[in-house]
Structure formats: structure tokens, C-alpha cells
ROFIKOL-165918 format. One record per residue: residue number from 0; residue in one letter; x negated, y, z negated of N, C-alpha, C in turn. Coordinates in nm, 4 decimals, decimal comma. Layout:
<pts>
@resi->NUM | resn->A | n_px->X | n_py->Y | n_pz->Z | ca_px->X | ca_py->Y | ca_pz->Z | c_px->X | c_py->Y | c_pz->Z
...
</pts>
This chain:
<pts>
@resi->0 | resn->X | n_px->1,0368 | n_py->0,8899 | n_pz->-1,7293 | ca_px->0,9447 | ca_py->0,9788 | ca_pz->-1,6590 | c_px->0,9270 | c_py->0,9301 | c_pz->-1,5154
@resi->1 | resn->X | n_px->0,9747 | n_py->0,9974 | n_pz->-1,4376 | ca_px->0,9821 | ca_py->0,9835 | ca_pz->-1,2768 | c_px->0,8076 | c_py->1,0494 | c_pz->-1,2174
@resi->2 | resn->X | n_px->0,7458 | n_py->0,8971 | n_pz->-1,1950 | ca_px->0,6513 | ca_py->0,9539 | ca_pz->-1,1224 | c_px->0,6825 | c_py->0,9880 | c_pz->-0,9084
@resi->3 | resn->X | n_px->0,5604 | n_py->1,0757 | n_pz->-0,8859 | ca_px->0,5778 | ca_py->1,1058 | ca_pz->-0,7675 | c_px->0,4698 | c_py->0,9996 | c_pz->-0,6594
@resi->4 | resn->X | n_px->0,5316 | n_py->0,9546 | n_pz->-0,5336 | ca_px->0,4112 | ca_py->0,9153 | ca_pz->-0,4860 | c_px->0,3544 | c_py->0,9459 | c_pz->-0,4002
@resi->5 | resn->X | n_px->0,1972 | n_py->0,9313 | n_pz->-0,3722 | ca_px->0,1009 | ca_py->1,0024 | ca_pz->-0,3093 | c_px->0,0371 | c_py->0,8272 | c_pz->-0,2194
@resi->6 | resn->X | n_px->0,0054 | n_py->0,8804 | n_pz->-0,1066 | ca_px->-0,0480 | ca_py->0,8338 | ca_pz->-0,0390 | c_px->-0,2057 | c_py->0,8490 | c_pz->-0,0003
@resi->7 | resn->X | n_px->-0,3236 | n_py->0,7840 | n_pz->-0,0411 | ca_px->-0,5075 | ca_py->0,7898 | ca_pz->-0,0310 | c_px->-0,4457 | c_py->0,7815 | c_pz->0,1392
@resi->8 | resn->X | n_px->-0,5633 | n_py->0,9177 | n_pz->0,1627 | ca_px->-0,6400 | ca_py->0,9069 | ca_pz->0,3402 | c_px->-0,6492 | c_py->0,7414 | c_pz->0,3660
@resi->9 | resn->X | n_px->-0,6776 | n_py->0,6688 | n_pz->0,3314 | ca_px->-0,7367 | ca_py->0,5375 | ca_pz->0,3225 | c_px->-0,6187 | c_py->0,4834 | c_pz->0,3864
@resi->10 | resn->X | n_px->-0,5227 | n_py->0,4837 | n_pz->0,3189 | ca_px->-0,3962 | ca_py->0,4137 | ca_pz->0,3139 | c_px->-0,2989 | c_py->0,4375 | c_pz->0,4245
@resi->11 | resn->X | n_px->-0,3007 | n_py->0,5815 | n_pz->0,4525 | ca_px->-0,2808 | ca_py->0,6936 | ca_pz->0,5612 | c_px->-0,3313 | c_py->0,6193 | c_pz->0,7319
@resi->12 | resn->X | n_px->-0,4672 | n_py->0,6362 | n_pz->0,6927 | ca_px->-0,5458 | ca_py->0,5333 | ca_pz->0,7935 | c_px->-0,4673 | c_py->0,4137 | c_pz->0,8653
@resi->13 | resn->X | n_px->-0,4925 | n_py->0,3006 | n_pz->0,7585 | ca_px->-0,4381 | ca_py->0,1678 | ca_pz->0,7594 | c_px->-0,3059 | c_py->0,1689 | c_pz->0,8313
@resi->14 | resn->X | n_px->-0,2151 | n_py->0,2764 | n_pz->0,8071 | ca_px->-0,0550 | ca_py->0,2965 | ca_pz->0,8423 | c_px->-0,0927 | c_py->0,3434 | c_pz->0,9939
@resi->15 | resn->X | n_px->-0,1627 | n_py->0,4355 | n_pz->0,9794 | ca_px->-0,2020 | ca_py->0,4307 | ca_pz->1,1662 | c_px->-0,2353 | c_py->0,3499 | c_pz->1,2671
@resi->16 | resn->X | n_px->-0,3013 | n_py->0,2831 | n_pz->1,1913 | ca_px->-0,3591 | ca_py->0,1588 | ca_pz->1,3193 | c_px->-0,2381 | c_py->0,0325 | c_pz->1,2788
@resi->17 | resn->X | n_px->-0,1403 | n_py->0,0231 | n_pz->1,1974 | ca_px->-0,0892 | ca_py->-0,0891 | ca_pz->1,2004 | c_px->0,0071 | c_py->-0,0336 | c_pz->1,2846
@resi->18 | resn->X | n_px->0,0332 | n_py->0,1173 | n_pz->1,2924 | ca_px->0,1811 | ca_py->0,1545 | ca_pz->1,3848 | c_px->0,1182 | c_py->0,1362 | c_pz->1,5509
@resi->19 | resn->X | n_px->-0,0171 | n_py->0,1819 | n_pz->1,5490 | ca_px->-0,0789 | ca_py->0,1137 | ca_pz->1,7301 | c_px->-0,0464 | c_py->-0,0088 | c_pz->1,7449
@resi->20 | resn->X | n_px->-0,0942 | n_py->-0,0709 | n_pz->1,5990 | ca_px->-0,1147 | ca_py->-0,2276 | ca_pz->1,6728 | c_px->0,0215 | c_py->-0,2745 | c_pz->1,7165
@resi->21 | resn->X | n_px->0,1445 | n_py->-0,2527 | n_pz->1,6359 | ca_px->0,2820 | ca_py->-0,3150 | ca_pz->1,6905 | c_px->0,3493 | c_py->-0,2434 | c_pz->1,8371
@resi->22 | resn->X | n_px->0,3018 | n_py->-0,0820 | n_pz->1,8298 | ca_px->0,3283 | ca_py->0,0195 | ca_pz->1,9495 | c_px->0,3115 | c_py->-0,0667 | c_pz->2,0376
@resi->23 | resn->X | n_px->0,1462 | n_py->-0,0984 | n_pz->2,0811 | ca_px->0,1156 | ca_py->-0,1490 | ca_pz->2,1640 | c_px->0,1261 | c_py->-0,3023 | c_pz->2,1858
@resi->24 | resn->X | n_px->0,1465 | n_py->-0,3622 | n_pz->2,1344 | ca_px->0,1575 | ca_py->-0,5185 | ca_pz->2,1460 | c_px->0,2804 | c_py->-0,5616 | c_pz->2,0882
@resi->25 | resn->X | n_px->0,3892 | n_py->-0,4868 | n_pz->2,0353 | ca_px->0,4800 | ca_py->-0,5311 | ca_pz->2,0506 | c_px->0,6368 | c_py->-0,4182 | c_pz->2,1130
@resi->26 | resn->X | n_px->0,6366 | n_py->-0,2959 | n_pz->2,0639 | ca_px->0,7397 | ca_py->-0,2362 | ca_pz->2,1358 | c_px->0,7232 | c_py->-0,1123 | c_pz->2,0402
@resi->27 | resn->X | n_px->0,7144 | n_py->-0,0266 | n_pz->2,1014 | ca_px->0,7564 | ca_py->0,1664 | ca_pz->1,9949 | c_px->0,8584 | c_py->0,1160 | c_pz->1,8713
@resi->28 | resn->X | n_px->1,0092 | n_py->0,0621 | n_pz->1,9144 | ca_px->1,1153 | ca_py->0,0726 | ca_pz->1,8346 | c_px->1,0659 | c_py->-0,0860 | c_pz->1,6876
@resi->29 | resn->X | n_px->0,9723 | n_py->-0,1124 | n_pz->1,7021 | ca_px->0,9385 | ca_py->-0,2381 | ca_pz->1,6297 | c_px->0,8224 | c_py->-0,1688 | c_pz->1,5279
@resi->30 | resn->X | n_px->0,7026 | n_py->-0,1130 | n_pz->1,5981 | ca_px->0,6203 | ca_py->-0,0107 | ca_pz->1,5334 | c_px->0,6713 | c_py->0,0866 | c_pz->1,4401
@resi->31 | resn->X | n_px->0,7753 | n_py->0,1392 | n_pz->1,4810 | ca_px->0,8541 | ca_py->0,2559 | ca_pz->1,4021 | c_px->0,9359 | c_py->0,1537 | c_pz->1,2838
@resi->32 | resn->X | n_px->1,0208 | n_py->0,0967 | n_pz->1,3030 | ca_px->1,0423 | ca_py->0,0336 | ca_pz->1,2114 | c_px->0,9738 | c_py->-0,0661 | c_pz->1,1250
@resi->33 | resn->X | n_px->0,8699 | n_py->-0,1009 | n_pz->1,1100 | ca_px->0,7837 | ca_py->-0,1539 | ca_pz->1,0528 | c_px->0,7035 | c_py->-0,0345 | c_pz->0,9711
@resi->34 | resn->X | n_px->0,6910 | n_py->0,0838 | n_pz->1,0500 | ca_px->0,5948 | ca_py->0,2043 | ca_pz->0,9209 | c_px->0,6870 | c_py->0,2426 | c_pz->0,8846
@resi->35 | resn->X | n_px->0,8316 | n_py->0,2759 | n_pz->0,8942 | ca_px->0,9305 | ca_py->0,3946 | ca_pz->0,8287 | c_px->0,9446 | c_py->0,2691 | c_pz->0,6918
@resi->36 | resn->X | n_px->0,9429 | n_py->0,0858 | n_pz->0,7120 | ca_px->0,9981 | ca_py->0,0358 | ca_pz->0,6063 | c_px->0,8638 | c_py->0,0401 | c_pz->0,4942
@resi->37 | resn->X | n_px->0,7203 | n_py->0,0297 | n_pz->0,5720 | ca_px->0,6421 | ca_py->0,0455 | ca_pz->0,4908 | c_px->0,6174 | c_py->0,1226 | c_pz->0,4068
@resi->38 | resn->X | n_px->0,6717 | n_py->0,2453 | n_pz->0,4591 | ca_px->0,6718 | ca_py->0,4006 | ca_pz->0,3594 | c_px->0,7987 | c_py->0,4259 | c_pz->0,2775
@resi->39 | resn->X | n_px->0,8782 | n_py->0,3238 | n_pz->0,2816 | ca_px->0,9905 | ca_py->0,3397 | ca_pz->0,1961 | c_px->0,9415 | c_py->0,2012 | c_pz->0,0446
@resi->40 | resn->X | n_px->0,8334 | n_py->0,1326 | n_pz->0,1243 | ca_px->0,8728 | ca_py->0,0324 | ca_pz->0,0296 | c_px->0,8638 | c_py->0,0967 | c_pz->-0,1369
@resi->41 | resn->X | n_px->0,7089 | n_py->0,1789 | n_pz->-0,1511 | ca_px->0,6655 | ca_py->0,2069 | ca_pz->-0,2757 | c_px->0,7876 | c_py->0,2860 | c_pz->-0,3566
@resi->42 | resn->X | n_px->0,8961 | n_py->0,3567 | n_pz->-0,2832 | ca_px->0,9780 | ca_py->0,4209 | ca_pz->-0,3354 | c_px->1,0536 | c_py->0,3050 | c_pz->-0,4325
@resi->43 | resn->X | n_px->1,0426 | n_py->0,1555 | n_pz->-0,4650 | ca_px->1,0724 | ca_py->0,1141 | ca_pz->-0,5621 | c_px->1,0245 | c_py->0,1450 | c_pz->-0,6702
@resi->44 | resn->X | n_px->0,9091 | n_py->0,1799 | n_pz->-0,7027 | ca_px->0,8018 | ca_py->0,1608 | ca_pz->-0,7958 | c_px->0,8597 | c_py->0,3360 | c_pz->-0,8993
@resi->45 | resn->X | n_px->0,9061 | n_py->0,4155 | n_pz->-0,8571 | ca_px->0,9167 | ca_py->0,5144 | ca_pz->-0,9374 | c_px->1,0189 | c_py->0,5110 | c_pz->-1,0227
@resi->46 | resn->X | n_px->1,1111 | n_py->0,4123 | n_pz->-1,0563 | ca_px->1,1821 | ca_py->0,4069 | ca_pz->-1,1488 | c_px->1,0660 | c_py->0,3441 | c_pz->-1,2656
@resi->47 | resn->X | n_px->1,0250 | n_py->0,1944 | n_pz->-1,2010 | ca_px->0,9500 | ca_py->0,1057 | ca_pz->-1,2608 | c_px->0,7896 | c_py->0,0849 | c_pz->-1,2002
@resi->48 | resn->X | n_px->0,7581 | n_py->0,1587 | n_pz->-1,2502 | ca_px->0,5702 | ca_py->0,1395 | ca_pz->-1,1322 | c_px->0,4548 | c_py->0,0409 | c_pz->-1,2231
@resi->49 | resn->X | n_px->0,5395 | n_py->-0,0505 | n_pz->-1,3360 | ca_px->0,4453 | ca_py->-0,1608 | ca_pz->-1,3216 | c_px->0,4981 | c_py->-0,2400 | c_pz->-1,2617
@resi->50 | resn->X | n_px->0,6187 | n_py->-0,2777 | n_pz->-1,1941 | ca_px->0,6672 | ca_py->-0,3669 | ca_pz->-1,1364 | c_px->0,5568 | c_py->-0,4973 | c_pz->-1,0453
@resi->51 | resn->X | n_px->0,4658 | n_py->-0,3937 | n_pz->-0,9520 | ca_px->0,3824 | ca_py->-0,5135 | ca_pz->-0,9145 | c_px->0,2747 | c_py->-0,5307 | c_pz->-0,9976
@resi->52 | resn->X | n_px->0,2341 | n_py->-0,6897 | n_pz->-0,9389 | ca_px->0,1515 | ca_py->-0,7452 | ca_pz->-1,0148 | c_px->-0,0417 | c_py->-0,7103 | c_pz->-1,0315
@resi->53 | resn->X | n_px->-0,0546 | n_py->-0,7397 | n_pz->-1,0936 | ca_px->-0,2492 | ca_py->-0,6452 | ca_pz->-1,1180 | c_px->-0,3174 | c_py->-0,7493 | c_pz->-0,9760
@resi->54 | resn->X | n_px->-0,3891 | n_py->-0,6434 | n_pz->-0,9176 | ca_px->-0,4915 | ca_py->-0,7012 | ca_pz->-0,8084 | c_px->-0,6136 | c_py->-0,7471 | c_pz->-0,8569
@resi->55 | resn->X | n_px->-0,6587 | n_py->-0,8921 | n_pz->-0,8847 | ca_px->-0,7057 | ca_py->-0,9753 | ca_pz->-0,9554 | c_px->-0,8431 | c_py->-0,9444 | c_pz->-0,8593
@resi->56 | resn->X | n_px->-0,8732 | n_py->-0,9221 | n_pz->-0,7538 | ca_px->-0,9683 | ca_py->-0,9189 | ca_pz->-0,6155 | c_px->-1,0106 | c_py->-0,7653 | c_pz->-0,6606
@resi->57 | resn->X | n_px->-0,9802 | n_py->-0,6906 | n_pz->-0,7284 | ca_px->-0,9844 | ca_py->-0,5504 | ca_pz->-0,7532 | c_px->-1,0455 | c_py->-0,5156 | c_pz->-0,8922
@resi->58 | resn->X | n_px->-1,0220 | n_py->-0,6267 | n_pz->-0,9811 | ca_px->-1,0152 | ca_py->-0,6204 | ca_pz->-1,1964 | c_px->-1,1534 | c_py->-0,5561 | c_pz->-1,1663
@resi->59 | resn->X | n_px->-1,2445 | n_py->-0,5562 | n_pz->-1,1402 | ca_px->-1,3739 | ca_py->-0,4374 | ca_pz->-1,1623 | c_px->-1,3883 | c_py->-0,3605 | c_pz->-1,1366
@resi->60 | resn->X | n_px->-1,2775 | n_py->-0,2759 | n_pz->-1,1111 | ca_px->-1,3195 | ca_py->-0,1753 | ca_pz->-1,0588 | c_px->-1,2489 | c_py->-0,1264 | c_pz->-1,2294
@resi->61 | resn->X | n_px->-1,2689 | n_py->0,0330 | n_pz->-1,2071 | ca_px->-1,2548 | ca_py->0,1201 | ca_pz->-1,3272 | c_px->-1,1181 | c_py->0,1249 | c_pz->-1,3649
@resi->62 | resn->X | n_px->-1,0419 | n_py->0,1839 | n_pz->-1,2425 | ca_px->-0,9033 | ca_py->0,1551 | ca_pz->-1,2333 | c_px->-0,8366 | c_py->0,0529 | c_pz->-1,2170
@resi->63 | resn->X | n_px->-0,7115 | n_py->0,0630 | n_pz->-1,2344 | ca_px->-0,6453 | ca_py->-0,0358 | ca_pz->-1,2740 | c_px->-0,5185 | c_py->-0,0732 | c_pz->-1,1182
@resi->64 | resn->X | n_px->-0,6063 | n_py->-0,1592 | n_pz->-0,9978 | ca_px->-0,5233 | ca_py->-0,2047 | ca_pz->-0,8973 | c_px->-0,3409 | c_py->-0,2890 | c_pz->-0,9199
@resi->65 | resn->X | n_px->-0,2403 | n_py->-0,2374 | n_pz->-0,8274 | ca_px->-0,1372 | ca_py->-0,3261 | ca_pz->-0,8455 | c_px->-0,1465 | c_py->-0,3780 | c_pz->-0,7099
@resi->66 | resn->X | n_px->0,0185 | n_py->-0,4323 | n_pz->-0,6761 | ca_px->0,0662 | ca_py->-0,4457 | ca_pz->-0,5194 | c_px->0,2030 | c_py->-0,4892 | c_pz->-0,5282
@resi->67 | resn->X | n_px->0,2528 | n_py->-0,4130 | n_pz->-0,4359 | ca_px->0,3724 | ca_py->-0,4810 | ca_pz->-0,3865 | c_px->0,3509 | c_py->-0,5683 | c_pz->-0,2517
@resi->68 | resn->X | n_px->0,4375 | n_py->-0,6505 | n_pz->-0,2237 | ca_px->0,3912 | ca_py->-0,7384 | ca_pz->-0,0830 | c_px->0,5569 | c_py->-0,7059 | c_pz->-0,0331
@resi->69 | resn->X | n_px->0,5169 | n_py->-0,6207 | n_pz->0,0942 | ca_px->0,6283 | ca_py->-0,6168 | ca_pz->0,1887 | c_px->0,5980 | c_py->-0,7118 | c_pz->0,3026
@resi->70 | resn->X | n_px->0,6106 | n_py->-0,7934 | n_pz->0,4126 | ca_px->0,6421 | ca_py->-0,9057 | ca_pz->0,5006 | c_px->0,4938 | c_py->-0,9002 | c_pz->0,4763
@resi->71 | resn->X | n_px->0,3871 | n_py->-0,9061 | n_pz->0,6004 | ca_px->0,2335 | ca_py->-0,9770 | ca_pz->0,5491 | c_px->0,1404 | c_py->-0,8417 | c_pz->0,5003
@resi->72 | resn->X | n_px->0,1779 | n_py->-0,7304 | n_pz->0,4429 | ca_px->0,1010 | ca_py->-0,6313 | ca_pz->0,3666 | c_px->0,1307 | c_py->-0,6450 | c_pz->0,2246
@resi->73 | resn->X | n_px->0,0275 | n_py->-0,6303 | n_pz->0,1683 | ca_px->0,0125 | ca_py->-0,5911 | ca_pz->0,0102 | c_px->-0,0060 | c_py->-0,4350 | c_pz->0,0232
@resi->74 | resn->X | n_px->0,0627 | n_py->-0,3315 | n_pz->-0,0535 | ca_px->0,0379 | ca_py->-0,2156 | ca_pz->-0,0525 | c_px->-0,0106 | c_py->-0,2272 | c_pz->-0,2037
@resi->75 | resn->X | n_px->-0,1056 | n_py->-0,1646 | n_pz->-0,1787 | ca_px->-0,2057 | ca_py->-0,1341 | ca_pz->-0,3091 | c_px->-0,2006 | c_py->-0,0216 | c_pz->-0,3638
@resi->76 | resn->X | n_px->-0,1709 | n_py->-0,0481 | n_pz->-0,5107 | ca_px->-0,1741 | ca_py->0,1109 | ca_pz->-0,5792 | c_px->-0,2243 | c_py->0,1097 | c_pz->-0,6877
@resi->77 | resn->X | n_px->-0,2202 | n_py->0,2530 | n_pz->-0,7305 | ca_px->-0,2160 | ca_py->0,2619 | ca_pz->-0,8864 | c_px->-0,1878 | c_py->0,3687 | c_pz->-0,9549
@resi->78 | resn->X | n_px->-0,1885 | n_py->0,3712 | n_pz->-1,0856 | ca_px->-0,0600 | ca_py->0,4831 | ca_pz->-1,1432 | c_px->-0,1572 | c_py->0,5594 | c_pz->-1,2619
@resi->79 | resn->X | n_px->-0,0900 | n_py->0,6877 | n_pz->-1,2206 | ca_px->-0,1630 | ca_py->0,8161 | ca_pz->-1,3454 | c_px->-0,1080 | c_py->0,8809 | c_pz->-1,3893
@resi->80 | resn->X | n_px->-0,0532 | n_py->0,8171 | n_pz->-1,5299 | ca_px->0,0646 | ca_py->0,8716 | ca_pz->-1,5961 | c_px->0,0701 | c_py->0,9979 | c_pz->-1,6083
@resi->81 | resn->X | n_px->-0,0577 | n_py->1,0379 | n_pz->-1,6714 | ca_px->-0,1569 | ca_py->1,2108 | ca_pz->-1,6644 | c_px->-0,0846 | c_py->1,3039 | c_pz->-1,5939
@resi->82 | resn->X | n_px->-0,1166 | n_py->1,2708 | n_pz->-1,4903 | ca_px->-0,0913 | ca_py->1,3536 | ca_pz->-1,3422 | c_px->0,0281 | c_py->1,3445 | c_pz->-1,2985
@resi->83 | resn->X | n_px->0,1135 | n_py->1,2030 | n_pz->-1,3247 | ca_px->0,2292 | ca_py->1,1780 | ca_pz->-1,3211 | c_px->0,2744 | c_py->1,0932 | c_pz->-1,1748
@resi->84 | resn->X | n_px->0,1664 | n_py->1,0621 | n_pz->-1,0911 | ca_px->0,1586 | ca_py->1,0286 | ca_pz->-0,9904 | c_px->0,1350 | c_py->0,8732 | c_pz->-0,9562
@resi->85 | resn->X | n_px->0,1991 | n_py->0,7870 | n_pz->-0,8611 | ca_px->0,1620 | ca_py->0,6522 | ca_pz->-0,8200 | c_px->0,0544 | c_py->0,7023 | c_pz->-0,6888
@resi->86 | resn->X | n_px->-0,0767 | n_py->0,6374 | n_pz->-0,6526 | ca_px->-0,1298 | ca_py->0,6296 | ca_pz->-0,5431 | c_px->-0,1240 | c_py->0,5685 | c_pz->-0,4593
@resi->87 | resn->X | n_px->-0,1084 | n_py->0,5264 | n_pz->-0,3320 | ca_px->-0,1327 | ca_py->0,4349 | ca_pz->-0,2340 | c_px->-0,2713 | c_py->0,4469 | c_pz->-0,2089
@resi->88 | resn->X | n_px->-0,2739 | n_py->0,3296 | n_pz->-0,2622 | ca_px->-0,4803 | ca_py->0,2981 | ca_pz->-0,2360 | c_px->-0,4848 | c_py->0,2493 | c_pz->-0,0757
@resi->89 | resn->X | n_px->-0,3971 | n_py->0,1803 | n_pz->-0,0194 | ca_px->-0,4246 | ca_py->0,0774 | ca_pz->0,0977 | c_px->-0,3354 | c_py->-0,0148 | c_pz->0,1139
@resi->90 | resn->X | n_px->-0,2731 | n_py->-0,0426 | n_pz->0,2404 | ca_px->-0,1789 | ca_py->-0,1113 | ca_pz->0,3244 | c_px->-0,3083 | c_py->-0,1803 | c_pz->0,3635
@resi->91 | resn->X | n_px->-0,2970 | n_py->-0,3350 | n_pz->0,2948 | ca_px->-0,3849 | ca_py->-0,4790 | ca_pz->0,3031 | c_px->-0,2865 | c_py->-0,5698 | c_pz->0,3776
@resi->92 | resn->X | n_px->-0,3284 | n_py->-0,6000 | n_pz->0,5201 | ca_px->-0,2591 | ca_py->-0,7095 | ca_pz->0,6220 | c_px->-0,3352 | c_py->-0,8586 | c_pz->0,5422
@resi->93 | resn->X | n_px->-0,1722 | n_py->-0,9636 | n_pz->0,4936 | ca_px->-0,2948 | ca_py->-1,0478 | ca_pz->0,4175 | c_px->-0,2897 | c_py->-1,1690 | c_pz->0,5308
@resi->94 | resn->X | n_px->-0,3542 | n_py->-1,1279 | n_pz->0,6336 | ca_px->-0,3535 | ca_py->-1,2087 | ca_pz->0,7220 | c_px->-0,5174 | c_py->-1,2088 | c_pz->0,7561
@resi->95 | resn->X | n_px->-0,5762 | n_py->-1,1395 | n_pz->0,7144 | ca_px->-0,6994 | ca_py->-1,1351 | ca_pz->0,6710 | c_px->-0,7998 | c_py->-1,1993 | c_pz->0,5725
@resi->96 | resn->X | n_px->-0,9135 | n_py->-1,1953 | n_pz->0,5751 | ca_px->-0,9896 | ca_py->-1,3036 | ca_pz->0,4703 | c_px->-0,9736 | c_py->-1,1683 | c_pz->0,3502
@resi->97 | resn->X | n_px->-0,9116 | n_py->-1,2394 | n_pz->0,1978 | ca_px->-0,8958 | ca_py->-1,2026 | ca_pz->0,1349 | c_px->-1,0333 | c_py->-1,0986 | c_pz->0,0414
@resi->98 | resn->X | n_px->-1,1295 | n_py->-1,1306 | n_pz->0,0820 | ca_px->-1,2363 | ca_py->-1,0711 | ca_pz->0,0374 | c_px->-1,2476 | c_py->-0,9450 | c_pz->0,0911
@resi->99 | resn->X | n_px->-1,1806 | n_py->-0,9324 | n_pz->0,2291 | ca_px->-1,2222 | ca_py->-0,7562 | ca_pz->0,2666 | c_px->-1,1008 | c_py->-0,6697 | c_pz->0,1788
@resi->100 | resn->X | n_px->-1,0207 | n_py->-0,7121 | n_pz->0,0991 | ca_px->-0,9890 | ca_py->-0,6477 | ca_pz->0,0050 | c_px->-1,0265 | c_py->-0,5392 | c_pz->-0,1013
@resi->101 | resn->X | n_px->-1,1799 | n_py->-0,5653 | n_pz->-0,0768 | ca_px->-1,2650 | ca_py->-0,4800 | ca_pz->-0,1709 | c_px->-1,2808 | c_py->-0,3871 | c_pz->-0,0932
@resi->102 | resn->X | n_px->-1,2525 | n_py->-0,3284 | n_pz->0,0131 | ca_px->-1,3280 | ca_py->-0,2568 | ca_pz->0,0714 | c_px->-1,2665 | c_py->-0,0855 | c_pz->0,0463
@resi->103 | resn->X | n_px->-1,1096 | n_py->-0,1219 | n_pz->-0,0315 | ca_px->-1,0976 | ca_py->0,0033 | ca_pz->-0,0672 | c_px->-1,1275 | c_py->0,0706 | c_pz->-0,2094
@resi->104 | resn->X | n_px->-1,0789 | n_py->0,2046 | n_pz->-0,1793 | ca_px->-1,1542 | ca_py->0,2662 | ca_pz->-0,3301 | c_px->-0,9926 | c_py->0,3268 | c_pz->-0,4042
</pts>
């Protein structure tokens, strides 16, 4: 069963300001390639979408957090067999204090 994936506003967000931050401080052609690889990464996950591991910073919530880690992002997801869909909860820079992790839904 081939799920489809969907990207949360949230996550959407996060992909915006990480494509400014390299635009501007490091070069357009570096920005672009850094979001086109970010948006390809989850396309692993639809053969196999438990592949990443459970977000341990996340276990209370209702749902059930994963991640893949592409260079310093954890892309955060999670999967609804139901619906048939993987989510992108949030592109997490873990260059950050690991606690603002909670901050998505």
C-alpha cells in the first residue's frame, strides 16, 4: 500500500525560512538545492514509512511522531494508514536546543 505525502502549513513554513536563510547568507543556487533535496527526502518513506525512528521528545503527544535526519534537519512525520497519507509535521534544524522540538503539532 503506497502511501501519499502531504506536507503540515507548519512544515511548509519551516521550508521557507530555511530557503531565506541559505538565499541570503549563502547563495540562491545553495538555497535551491538544499529545499529541492529536502522535499525529495520523505519520498523514501512511501515504499517503507516506518523506516524512521519514533520521536522520543514528541511520545506524548496522541500521535505517533517519526524522523528522518537529512544533513542538520530532522523532518518530522507521521503516518495515517486510514487516509493513506504520510504528514510532514516539521523540518527541525537540530542545531537548535532540542526542547523547542515540542513546539510542533
Amino acid at each position: 500500500m503506497k502511501l501519499e505525502i502531504i506536507w503540515s502549513k507548519f512544515a511548509e513554513k519551516q521550508l521557507d525560512e530555511i530557503f531565506e536563510y541559505y538565499f541570503e547568507n549563502a547563495s540562491p543556487k545553495v538555497a535551491k538545492e538544499l529545499l529541492e533535496n529536502l522535499l525529495a527526502e520523505p519520498n523514501r518513506l512511501i515504499n517503507n514509512p516506518t523506516m524512521g525512528q519514533i520521536e522520543i521528545l514528541l511520545k506524548e503527544r496522541k500521535t505517533t511522531y517519526r524522523y528522518l535526519i537529512f544533513k542538520n534537519y530532522k523532518i518530522i512525520y507521521s503516518i495515517d494508514p486510514k487516509k493513506r497519507f504520510i504528514k510532514i509535521a516539521d523540518v527541525f534544524d537540530t542545531r537548535q536546543n532540542p526542547s523547542k522540538i515540542e513546539r510542533s503539532d
